[in-house]
N, C-alpha and C positions, 0 to 999 in steps of 0.2 A: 504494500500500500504506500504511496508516495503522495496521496490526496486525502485527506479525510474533512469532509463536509460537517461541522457540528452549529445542529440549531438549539438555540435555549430559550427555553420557554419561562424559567423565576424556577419557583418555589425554594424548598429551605437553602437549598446549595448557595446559593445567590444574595439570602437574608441577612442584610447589616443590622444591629441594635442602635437604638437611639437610646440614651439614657433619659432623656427630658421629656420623653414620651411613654418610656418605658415598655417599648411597642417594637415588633421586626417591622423591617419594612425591605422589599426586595430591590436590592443594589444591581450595579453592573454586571455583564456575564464574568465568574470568575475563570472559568476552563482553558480561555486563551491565556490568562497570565499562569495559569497551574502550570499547563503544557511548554508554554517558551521559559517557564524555572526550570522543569524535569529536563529540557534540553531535549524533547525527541526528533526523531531522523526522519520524518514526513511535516509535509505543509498543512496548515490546515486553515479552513475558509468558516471563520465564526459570523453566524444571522443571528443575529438577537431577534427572535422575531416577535417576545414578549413577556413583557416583567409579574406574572401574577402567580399567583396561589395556585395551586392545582385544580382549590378546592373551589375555587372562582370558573376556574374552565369550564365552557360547554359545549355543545356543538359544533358549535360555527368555529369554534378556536381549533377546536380539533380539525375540521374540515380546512382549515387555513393551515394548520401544520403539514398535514397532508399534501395541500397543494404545493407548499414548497417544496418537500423533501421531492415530491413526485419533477420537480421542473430543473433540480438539480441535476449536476452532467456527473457528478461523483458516485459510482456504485457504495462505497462505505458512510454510512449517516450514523453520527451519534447526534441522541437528544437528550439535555438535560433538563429537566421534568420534576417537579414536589411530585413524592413519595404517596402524600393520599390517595390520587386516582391516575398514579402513571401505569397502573394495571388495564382502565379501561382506555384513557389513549393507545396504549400498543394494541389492543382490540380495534381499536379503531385506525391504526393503519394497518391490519391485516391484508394480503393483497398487492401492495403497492411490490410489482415485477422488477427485477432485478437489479435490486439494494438488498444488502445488509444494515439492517437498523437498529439501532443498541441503545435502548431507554438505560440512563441512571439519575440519580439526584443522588442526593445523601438529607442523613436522620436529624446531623447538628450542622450549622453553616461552614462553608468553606471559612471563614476567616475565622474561625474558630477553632482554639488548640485542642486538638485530640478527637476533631473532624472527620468521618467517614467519608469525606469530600474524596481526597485526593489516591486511597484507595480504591473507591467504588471506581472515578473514571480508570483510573491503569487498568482494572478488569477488565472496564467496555473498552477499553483502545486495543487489548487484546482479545475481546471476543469480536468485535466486529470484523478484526483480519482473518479470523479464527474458521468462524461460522460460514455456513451455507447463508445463501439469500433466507430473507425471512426477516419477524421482527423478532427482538426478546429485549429480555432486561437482565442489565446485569446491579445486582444488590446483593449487601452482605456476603459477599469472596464467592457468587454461584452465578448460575446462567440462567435465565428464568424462563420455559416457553410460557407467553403470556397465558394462556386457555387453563396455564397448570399451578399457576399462584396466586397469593392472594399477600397484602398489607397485612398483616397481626401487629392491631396499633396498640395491644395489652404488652405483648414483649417491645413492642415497636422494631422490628424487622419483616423480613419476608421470608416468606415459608409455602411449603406443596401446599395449593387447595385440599382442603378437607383436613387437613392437619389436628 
């Protein structure tokens, strides 16, 4: 892989703290600055294509992701995505013909010490080279076919439906 396409959508990964507010609120995409610290040996083309919650997403947001990744000329797509419903987005690019697409976010925000951030992506940077076309997610050190997991927001990770 010498290209890798990543759209980011917000949630936690992305979330700065305001103290005076006492409130997250979703920041800049972190990924491009994670990825040019790690120094990796491919290009990569960051679309911010939008700062919200997961839990905010709906339809049309999802059909707007879609549309991009679909227009993109890069077979390898990551997307970084909140954790609450990045299960039913990769449902909902089910389909999209020859891309590999690799949802993650993380649990605490990237600029935060002891962050699932910077983990979670190195998996998807590696599952996305990895993998056959298709979507999945990569969370908590695994590969997720979306149809076979689910958020356990009691443990707060991810784990096989019906778990």
């Amino acid at each position: 892989m010498d290209q890798l396409c990543i759209v980011t959508t917000g949630g936690t990964i992305d979330k700065i703290y305001f103290d005076d507010k006492s409130d997250y609120q979703i920041g800049e995409p972190q990924i491009g600055q994670i990825l040019t610290g790690l120094g990796v040996a491919f290009r990569c083309n960051v679309i911010p294509l939008m700062r919200k919650d997961s839990l905010h997403m709906d339809a049309a947001d999802r059909a707007l992701l879609r549309e991009v990744i679909e227009r993109q000329s890069e077979r390898h797509v990551l997307v970084t995505h909140g954790t609450d419903t990045m299960v039913e987005t990769a449902q909902a690019l089910h389909g999209i013909v020859g891309k590999v697409i690799v949802l993650t976010g993380a649990l605490n925000p990237a600029r935060f010490t002891g962050s699932d951030a910077v983990f979670n992506i190195g998996c998807a940077v590696g599952a996305v080279q990895a993998l056959p076309d298709g979507v999945w997610i990569a969370m908590n050190g695994r590969i997720w076919d979306p149809a076979k997991v689910r958020k356990n927001r009691d443990a707060n990770r991810f784990e096989a439906s019906g778990a």
